[in-house]
FIMARSE-116872 format. One record per residue (C-alpha): residue number from 0; residue in three letters; x, y, z. Coordinates in steps of 0.05 Angstrom, whole numbers, plus 5000, padded with zeros to 4 digits. Example, Ala and Ser with C-alpha at 12.3 -4.5 7.8 and 13.67 -1.06 7.14 Angstrom:
2
+------+------+------+------+------+
! resi ! resn !    x !    y !    z !
+------+------+------+------+------+
!    0 !  Ala ! 5246 ! 4910 ! 5156 !
!    1 !  Ser ! 5273 ! 4979 ! 5143 !
+------+------+------+------+------+
***
This chain:
280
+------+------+------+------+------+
! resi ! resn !    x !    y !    z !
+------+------+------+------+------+
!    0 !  Unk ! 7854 ! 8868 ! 7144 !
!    1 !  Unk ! 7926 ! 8883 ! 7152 !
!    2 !  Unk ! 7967 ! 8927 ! 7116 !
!    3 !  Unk ! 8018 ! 8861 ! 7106 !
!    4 !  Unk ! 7953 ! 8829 ! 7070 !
!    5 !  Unk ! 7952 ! 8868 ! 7007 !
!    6 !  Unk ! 7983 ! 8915 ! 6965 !
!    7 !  Unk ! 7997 ! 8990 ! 6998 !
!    8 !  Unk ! 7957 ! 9048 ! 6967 !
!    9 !  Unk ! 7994 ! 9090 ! 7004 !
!   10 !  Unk ! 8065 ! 9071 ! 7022 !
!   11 !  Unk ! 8109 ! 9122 ! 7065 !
!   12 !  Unk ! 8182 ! 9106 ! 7079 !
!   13 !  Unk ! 8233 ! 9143 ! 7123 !
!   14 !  Unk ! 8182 ! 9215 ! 7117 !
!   15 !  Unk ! 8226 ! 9270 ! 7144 !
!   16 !  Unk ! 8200 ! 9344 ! 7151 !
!   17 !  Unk ! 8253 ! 9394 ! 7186 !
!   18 !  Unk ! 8240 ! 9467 ! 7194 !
!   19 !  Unk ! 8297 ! 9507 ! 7207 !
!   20 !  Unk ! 8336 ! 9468 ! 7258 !
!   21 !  Unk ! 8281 ! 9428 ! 7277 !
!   22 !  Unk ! 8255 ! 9361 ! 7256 !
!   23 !  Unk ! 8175 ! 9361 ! 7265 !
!   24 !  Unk ! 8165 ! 9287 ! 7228 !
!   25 !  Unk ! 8227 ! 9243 ! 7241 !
!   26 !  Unk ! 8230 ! 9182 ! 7191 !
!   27 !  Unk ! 8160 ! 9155 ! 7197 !
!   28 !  Unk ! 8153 ! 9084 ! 7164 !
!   29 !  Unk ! 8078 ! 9068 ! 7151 !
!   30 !  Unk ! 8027 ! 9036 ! 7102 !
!   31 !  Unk ! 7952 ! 9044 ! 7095 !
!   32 !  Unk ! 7922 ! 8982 ! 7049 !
!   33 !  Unk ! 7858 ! 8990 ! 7002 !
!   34 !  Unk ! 7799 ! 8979 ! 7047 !
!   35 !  Unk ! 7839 ! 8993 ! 7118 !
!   36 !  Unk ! 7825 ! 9057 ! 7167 !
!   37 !  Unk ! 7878 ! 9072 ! 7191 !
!   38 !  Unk ! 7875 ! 9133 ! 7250 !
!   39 !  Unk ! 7926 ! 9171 ! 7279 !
!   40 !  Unk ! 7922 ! 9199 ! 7349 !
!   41 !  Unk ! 7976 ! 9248 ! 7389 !
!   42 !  Unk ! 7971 ! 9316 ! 7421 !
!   43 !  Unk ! 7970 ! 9370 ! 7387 !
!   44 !  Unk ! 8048 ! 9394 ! 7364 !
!   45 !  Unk ! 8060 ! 9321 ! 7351 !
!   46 !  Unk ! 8062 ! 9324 ! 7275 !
!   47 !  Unk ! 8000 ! 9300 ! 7256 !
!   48 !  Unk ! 7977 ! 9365 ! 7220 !
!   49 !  Unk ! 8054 ! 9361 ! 7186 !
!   50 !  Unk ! 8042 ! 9292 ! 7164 !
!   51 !  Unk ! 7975 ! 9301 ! 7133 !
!   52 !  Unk ! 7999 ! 9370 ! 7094 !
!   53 !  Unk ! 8047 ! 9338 ! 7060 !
!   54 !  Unk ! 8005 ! 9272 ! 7040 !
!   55 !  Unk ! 7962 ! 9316 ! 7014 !
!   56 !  Unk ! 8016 ! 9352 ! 6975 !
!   57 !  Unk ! 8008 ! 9422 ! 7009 !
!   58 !  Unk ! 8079 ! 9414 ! 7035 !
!   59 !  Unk ! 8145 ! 9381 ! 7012 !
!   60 !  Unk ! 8177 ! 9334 ! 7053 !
!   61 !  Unk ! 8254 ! 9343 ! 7081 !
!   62 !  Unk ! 8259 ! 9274 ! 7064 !
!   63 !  Unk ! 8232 ! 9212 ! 7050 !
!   64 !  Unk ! 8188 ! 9183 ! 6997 !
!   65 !  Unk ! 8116 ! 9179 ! 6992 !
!   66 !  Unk ! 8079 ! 9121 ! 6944 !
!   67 !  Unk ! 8011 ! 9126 ! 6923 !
!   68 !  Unk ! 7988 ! 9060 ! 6886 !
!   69 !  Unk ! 8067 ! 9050 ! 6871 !
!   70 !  Unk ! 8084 ! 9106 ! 6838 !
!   71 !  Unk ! 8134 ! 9154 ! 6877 !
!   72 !  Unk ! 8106 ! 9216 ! 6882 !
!   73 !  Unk ! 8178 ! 9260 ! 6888 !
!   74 !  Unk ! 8197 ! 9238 ! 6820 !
!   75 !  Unk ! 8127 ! 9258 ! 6786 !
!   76 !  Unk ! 8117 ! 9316 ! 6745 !
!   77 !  Unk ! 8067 ! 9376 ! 6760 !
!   78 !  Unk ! 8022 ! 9340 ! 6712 !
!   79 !  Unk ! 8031 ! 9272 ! 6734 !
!   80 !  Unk ! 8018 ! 9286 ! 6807 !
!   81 !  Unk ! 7955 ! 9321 ! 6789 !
!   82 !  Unk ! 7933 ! 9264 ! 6756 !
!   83 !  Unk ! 7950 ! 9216 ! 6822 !
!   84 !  Unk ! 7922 ! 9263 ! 6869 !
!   85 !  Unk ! 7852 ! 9266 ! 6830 !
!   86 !  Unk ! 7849 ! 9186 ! 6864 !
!   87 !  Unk ! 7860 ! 9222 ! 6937 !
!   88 !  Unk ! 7793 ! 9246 ! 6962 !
!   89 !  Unk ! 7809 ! 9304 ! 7024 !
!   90 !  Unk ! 7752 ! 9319 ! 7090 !
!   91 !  Unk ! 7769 ! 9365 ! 7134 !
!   92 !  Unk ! 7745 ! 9391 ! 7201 !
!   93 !  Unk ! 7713 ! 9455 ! 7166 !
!   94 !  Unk ! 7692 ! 9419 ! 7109 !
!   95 !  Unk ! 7717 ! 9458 ! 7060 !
!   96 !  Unk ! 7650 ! 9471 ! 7021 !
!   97 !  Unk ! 7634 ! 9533 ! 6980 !
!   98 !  Unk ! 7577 ! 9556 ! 7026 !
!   99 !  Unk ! 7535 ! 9584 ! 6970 !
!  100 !  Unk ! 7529 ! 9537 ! 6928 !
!  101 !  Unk ! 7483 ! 9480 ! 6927 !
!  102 !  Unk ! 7506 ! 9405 ! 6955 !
!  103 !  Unk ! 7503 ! 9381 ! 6888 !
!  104 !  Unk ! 7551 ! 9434 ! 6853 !
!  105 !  Unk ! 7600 ! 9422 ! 6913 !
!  106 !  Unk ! 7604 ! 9349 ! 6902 !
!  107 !  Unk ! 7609 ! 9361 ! 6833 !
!  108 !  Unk ! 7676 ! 9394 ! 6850 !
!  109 !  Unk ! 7697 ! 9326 ! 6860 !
!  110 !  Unk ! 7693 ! 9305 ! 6779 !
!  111 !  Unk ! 7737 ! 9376 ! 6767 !
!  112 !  Unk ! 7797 ! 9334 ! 6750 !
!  113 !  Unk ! 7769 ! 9299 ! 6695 !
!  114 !  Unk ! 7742 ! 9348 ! 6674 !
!  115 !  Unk ! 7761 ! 9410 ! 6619 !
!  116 !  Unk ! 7769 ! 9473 ! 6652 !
!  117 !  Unk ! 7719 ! 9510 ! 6607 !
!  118 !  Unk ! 7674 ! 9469 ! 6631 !
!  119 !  Unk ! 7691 ! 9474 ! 6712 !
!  120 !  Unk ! 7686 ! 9555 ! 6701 !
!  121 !  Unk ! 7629 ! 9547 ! 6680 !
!  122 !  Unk ! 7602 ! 9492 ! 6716 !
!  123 !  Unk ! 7571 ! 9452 ! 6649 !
!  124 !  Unk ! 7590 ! 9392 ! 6679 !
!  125 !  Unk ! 7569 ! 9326 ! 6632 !
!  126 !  Unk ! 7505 ! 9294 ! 6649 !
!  127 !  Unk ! 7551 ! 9236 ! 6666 !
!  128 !  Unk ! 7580 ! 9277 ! 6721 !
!  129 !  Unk ! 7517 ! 9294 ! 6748 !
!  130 !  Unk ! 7486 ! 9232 ! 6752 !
!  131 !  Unk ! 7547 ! 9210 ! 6790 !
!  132 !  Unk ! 7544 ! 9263 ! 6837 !
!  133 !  Unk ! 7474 ! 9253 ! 6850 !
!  134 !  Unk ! 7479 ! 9185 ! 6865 !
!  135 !  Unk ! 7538 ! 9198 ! 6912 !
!  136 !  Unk ! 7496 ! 9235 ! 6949 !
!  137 !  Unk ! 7444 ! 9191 ! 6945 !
!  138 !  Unk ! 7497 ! 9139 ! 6985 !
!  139 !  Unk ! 7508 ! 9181 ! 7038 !
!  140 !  Unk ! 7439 ! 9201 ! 7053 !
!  141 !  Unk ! 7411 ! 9269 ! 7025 !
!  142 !  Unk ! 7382 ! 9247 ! 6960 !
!  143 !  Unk ! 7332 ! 9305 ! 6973 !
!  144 !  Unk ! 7382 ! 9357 ! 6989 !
!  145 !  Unk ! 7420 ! 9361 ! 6929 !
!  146 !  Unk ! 7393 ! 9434 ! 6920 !
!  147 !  Unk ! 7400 ! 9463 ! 6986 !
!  148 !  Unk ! 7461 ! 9508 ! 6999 !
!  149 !  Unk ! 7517 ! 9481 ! 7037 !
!  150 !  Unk ! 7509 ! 9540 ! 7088 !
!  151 !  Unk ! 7431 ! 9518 ! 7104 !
!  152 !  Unk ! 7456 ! 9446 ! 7116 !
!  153 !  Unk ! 7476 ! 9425 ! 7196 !
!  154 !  Unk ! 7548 ! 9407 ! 7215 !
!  155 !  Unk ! 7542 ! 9323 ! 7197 !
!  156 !  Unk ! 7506 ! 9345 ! 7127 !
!  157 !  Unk ! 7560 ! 9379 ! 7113 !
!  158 !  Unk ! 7610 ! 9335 ! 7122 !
!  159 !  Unk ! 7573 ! 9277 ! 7092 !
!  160 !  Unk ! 7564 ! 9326 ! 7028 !
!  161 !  Unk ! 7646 ! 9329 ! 7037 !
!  162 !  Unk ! 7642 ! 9243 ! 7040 !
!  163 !  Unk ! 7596 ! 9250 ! 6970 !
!  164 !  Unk ! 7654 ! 9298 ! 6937 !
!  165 !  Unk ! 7712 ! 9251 ! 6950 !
!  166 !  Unk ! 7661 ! 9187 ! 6919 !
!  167 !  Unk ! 7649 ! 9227 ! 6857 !
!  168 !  Unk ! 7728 ! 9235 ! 6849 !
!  169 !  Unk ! 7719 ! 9157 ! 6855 !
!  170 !  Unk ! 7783 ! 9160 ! 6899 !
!  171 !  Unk ! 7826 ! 9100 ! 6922 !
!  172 !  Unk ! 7846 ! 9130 ! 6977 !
!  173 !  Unk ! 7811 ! 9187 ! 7035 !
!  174 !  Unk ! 7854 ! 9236 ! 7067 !
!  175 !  Unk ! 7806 ! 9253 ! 7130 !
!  176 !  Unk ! 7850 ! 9307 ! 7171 !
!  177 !  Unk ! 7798 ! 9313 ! 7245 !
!  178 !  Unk ! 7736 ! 9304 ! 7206 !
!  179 !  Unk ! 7692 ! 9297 ! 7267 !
!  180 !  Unk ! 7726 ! 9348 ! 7304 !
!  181 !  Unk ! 7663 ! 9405 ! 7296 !
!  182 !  Unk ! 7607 ! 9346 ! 7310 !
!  183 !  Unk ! 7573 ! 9330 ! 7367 !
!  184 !  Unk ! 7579 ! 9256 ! 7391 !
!  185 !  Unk ! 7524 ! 9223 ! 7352 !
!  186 !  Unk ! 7540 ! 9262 ! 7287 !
!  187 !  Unk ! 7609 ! 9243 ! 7288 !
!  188 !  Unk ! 7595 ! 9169 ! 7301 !
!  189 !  Unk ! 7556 ! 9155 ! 7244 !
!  190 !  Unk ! 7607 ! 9201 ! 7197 !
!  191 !  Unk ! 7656 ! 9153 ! 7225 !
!  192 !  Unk ! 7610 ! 9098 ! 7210 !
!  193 !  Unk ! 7594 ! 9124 ! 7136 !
!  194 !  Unk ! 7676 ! 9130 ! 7128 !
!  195 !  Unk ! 7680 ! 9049 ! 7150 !
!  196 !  Unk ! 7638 ! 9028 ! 7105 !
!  197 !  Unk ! 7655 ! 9063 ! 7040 !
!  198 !  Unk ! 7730 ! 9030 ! 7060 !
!  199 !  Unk ! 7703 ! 8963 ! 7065 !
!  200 !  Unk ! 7652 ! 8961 ! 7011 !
!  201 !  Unk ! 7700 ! 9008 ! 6960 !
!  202 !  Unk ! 7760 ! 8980 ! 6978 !
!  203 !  Unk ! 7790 ! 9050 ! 6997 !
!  204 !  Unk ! 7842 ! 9066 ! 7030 !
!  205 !  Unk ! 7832 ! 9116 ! 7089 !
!  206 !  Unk ! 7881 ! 9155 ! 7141 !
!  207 !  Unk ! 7842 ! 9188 ! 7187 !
!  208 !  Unk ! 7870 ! 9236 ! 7244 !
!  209 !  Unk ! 7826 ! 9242 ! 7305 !
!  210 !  Unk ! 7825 ! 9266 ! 7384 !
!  211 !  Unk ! 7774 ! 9217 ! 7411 !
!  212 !  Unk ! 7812 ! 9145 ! 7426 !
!  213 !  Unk ! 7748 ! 9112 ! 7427 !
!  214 !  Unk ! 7725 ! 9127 ! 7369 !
!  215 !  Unk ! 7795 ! 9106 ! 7338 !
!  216 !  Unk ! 7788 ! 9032 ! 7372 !
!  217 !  Unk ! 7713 ! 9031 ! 7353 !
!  218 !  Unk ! 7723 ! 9054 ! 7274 !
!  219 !  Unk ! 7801 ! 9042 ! 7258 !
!  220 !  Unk ! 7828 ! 8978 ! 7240 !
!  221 !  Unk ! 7902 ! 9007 ! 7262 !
!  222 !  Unk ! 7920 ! 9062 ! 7303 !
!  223 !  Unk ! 7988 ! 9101 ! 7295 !
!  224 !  Unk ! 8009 ! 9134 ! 7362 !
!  225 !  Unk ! 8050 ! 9198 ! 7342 !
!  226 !  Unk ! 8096 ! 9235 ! 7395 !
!  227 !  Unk ! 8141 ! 9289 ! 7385 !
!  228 !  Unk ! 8146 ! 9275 ! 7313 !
!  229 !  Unk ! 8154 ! 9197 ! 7315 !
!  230 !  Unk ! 8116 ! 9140 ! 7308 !
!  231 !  Unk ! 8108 ! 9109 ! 7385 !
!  232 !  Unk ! 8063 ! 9055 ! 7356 !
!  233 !  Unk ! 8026 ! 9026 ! 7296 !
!  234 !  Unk ! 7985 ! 8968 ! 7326 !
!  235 !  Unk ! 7925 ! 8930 ! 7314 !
!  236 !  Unk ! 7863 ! 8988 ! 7340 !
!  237 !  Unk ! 7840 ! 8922 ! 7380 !
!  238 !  Unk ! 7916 ! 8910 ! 7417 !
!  239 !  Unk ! 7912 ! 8985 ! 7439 !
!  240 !  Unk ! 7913 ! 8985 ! 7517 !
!  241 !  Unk ! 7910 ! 9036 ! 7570 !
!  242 !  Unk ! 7985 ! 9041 ! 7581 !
!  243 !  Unk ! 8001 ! 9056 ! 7510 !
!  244 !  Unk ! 7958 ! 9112 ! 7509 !
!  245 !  Unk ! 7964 ! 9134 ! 7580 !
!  246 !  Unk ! 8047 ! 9141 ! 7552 !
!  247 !  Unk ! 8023 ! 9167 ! 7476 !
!  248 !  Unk ! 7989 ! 9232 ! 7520 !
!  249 !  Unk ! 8038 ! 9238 ! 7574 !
!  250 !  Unk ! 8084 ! 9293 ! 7580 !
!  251 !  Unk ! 8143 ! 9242 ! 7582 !
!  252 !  Unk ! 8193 ! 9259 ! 7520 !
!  253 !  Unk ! 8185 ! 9204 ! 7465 !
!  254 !  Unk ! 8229 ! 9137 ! 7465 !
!  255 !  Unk ! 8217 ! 9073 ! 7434 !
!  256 !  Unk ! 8247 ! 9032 ! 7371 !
!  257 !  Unk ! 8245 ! 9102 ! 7333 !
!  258 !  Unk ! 8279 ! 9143 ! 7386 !
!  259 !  Unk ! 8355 ! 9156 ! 7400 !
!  260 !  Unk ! 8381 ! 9120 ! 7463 !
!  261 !  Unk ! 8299 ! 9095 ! 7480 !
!  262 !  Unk ! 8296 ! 9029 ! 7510 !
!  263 !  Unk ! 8243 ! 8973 ! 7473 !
!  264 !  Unk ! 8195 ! 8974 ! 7540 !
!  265 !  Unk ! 8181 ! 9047 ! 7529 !
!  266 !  Unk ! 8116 ! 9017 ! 7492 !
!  267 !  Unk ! 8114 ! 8946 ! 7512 !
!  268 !  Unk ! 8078 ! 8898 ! 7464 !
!  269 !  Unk ! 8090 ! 8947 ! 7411 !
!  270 !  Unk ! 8078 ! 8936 ! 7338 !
!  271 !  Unk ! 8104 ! 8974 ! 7277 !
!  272 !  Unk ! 8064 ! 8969 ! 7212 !
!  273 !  Unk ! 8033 ! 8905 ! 7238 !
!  274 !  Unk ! 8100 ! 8870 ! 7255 !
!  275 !  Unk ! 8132 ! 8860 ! 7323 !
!  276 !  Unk ! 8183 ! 8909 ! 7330 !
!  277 !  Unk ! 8253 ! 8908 ! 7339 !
!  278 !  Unk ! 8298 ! 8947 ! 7385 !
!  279 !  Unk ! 8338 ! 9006 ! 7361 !
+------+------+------+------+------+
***
């Protein structure tokens, strides 16, 4: 699946971020289509944690618009980007669980956007809300740990209890900012593996930042090389060789199609959001 194939959940165009006098995301052009993972790899101070902060709506952009299932999310209100973002499920690399409280009343987090807030204080969630929670966690695998605290489950519970919270939201789209970045190898394969699936059998969108490049070519269907703040490639995870990663980690400042004065064979056989690209 390409992201040329359907319609963009998630549709970034020209995504700017400058602080002070200097631009840390430089007009990044990318899609992510319902069903496609999409990872992002670069070393660390090359925007990724930028990028996903403002997806996420923690942090403005400079400039640049961001479209979540085609509506514009700069020219929302307060109210109306709530309501969008409630169709973004978020996994992080600490989970972000409340480590007191059981697996189920974590997940049931998830439903607090339709929810009253009466009800959220006081956690009388609808029975409808429950059952759904449960059988989220059901999916991922710890039907009989829906009453253990979050802080007596291990490191891959966790985060699968953090997989169960973003299906009760019943997302369109997963924000998954290093998710496997506190697992051990086997742990963070099948999280990886759990995160694949739900895309392909929900039809949701994912954008996934990681470290490990082969678990981006094993799990990602693209892979978006960021350096120094710019998109060095968006290719096909399967057309991802050694030199274009070898370059990606390399202490070499950043040229390409996006760069000022870069030549077109800085990333030979480059692609940008699944086309060929074009020099600059």
């Amino acid at each position: 699946m390409t992201s040329a194939s359907y319609a963009a959940v998630l549709n970034i165009a020209g995504l700017t971020k400058t602080f002070e006098d200097r631009q840390v995301l430089k007009q990044l052009d990318f899609s992510v289509a319902p069903g496609e993972v999409v990872i992002v790899l670069g070393t660390s101070g090359a925007g990724k944690t930028t990028l996903f902060k403002i997806v996420s709506g923690l942090m403005e952009p400079s400039k640049g618009t961001i479209n979540f299932d085609g509506k514009n999310l700069g020219a929302l209100s307060s109210k109306d980007k709530r309501l969008v973002r409630r169709e973004m499920g978020f996994i992080f690399q600490q989970f972000n669980l409340v480590r007191r409280m059981s697996a189920l009343s974590n997940v049931l987090a998830g439903r607090s956007g339709y929810t009253s807030t009466w009800r959220v204080l006081l956690r009388r969630f609808t029975k409808s809300d429950v059952e759904l929670a449960k059988r989220a966690l059901a999916s991922v695998g710890l039907a009989e740990f829906i009453w253990r605290r979050a802080d007596s489950l291990s490191g891959g519970q966790q985060q699968r209890v953090a997989i169960a919270r973003a299906l009760a939201q019943q997302c369109r789209f997963i924000l998954a900012d290093e998710p496997v970045a506190s697992l051990d190898p086997e742990t963070s394969r099948a999280v990886l593996e759990m995160l694949k699936s739900i895309a392909a059998e929900r039809q949701v969108g994912v954008l996934c930042s990681l470290h490990q490049v082969d678990l981006a070519r094993m799990y990602g269907d693209r892979i978006i090389g960021l350096k120094d703040g710019r998109i060095a490639f968006d290719a096909a995870a399967r057309d991802v060789d050694e030199m274009m990663i070898d370059r990606l980690y390399s202490d070499k400042p950043a040229k390409g199609p996006f760069s000022q004065g870069g030549k077109q064979d800085d990333f030979p056989a480059l692609v940008v959001n699944n086309r060929e690209a074009l020099p600059a």
